[in-house]
VOBA-1610 file (N, C-alpha, C; in pm, whole numbers, padded with zeros to 5 digits, always signed):
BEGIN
Unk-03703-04701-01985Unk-03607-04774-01903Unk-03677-04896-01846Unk-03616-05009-01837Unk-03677-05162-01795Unk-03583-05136-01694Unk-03663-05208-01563Unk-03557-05218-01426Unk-03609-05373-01411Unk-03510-05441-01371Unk-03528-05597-01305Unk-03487-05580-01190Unk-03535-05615-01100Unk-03528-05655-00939Unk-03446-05779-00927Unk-03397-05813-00840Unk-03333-05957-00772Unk-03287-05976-00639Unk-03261-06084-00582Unk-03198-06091-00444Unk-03317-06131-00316Unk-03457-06121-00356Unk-03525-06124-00243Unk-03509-06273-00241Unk-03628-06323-00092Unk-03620-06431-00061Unk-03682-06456+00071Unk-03657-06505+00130Unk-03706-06577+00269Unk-03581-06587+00354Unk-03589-06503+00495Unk-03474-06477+00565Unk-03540-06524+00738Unk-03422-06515+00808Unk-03490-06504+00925Unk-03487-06340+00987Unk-03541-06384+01068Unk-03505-06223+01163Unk-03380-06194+01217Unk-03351-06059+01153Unk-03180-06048+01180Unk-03124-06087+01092Unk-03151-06182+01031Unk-03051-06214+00866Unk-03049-06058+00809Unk-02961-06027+00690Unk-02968-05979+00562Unk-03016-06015+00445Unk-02986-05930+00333Unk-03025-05983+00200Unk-03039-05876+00093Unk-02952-05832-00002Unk-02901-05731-00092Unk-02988-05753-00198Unk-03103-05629-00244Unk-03121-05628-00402Unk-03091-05540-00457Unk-03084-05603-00598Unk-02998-05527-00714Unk-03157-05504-00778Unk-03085-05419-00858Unk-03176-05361-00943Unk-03068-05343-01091Unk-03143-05404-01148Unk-03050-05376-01323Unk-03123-05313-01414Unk-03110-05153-01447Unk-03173-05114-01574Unk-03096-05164-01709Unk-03222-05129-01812Unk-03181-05174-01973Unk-03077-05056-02028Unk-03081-04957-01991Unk-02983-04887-02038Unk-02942-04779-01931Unk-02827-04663-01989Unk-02753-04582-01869Unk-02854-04519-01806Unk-02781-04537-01643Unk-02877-04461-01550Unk-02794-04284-01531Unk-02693-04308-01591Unk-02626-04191-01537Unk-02772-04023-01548Unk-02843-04070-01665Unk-02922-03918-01684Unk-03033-03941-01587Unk-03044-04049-01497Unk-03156-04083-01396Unk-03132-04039-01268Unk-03220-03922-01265Unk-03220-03820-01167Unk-03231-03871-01021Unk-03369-03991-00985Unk-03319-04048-00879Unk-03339-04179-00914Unk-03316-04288-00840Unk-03334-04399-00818Unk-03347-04450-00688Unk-03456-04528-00670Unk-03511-04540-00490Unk-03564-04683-00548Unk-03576-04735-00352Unk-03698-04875-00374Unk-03808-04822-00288Unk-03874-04874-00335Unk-03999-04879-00261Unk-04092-05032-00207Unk-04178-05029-00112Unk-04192-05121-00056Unk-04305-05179-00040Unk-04372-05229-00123Unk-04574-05245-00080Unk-04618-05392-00006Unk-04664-05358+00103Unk-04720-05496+00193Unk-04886-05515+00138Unk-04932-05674+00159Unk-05076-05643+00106Unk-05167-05580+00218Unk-05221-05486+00138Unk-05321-05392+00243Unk-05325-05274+00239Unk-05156-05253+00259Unk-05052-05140+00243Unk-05045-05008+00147Unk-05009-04929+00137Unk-04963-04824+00026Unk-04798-04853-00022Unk-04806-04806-00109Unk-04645-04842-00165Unk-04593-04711-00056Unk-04498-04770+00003Unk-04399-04670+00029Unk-04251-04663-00009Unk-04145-04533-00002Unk-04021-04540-00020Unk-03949-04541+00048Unk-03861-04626+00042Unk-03807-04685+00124Unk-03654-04627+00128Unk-03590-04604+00065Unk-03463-04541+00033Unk-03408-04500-00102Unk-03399-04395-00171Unk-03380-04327-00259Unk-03229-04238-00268Unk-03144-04261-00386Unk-03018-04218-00386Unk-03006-04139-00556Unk-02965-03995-00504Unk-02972-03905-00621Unk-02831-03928-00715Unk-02855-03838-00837Unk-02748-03855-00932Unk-02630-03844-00805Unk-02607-03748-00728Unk-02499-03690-00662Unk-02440-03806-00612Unk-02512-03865-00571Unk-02474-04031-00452Unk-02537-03994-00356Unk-02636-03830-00296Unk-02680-03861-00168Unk-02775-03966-00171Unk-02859-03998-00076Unk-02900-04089-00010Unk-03023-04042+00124Unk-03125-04104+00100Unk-03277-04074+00199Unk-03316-04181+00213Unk-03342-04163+00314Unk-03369-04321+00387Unk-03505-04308+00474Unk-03629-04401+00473Unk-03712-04381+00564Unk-03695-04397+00672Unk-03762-04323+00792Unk-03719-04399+00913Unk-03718-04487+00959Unk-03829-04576+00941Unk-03815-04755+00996Unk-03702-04803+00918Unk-03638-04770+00851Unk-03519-04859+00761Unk-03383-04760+00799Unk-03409-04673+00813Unk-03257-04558+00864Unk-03156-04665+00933Unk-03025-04706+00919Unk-02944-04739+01017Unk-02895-04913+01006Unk-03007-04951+00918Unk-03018-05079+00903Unk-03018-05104+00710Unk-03095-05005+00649Unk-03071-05033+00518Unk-02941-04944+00480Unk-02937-04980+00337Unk-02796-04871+00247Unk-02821-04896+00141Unk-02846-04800+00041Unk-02869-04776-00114Unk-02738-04731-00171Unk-02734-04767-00271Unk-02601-04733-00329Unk-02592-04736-00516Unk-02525-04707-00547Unk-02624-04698-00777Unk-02448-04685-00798Unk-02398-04756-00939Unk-02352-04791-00980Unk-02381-04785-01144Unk-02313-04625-01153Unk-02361-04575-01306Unk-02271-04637-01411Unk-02175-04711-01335Unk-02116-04809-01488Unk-02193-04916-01489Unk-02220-04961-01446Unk-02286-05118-01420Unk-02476-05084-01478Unk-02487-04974-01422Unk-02668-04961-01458Unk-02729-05041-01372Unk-02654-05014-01221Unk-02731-05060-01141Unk-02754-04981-01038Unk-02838-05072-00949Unk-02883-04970-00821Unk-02919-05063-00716Unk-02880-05085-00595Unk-02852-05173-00507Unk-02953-05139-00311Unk-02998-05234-00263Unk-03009-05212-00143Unk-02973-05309-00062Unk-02899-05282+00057Unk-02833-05363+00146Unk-02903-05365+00248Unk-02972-05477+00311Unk-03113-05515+00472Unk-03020-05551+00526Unk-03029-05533+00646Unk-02917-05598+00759Unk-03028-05579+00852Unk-02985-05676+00954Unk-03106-05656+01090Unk-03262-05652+01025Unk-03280-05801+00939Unk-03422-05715+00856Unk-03521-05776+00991Unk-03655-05756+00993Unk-03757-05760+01107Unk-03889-05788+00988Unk-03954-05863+01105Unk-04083-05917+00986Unk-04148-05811+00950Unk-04177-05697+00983Unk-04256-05618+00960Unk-04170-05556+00795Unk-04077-05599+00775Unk-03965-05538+00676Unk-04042-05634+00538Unk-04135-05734+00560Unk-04178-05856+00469Unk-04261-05765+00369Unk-04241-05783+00258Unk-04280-05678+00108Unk-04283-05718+00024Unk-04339-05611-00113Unk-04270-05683-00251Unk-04177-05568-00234Unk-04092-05523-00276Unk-04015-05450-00290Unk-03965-05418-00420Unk-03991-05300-00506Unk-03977-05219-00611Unk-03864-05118-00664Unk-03815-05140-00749Unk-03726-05047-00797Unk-03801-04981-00853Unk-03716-04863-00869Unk-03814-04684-00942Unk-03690-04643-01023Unk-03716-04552-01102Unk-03615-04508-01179Unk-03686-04342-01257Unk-03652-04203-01187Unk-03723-04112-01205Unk-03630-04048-01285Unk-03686-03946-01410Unk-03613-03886-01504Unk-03667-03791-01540Unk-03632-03639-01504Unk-03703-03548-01532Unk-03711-03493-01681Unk-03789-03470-01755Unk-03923-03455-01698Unk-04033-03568-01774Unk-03945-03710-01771Unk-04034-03778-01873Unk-04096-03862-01725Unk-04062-03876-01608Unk-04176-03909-01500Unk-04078-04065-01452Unk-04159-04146-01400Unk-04094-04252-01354Unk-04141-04413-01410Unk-03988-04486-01406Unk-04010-04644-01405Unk-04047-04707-01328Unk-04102-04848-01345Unk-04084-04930-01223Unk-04011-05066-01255Unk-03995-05136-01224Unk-03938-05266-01219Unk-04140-05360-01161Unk-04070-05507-01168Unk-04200-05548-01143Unk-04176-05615-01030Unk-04104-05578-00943Unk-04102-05599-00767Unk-03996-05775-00755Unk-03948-05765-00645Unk-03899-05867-00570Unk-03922-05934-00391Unk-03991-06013-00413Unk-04090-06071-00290Unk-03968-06096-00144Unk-03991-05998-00043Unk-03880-06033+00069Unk-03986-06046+00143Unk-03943-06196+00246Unk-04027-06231+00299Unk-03939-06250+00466Unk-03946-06192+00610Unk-03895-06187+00736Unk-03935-06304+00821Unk-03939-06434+00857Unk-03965-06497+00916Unk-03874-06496+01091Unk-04015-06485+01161Unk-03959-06497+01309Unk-03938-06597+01390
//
């Protein structure tokens, strides 16, 4: 599976800013799909992850303010920042996990929080 990232950018604080994520083919047999988030220095972390079902896990610094959402006609997979905060500034990664052949990545989209 190929995932492309899109949507990042340079925001202020408190702006928004939605990325998509587009796989090469159906996600429907893709068990989860999440982003994840790596600052330099940092460890990659996950950031919000949404199962075949449609649930939805959210980390806590992002709980309340992000929303993941996947779109198995389209072969996509989406996150919505609202209220983003500089500390929110990343590359930010799509994943794409399929049991039991392991996981994709996409090659990240640069969001950058200016205060």
């Amino acid at each position: 599976v190929q995932l492309v990232e899109s949507g990042g950018g340079l925001v202020l604080a408190g702006g928004s800013l939605t990325l998509a994520c587009s796989a090469s083919e159906s996600i429907s047999s893709i068990n989860v799909m999440a982003w994840y988030r790596q600052a330099p220095g940092n460890q990659r972390e996950v950031v919000a992850q949404v199962l075949g079902t449609g649930t939805a896990n959210y980390a806590d610094s992002v709980k309340g303010r992000f929303t993941i959402w996947r779109d198995n006609e389209k072969n996509m997979v989406y996150l919505q920042m609202n209220n983003l905060k500089p500390e929110d500034t990343s590359v930010y990664y799509c994943s794409a996990v399929r049991f039991p052949e392991g996981a994709y990545w996409g090659q990240g989209t640069q969001v950058t929080v200016s205060s």
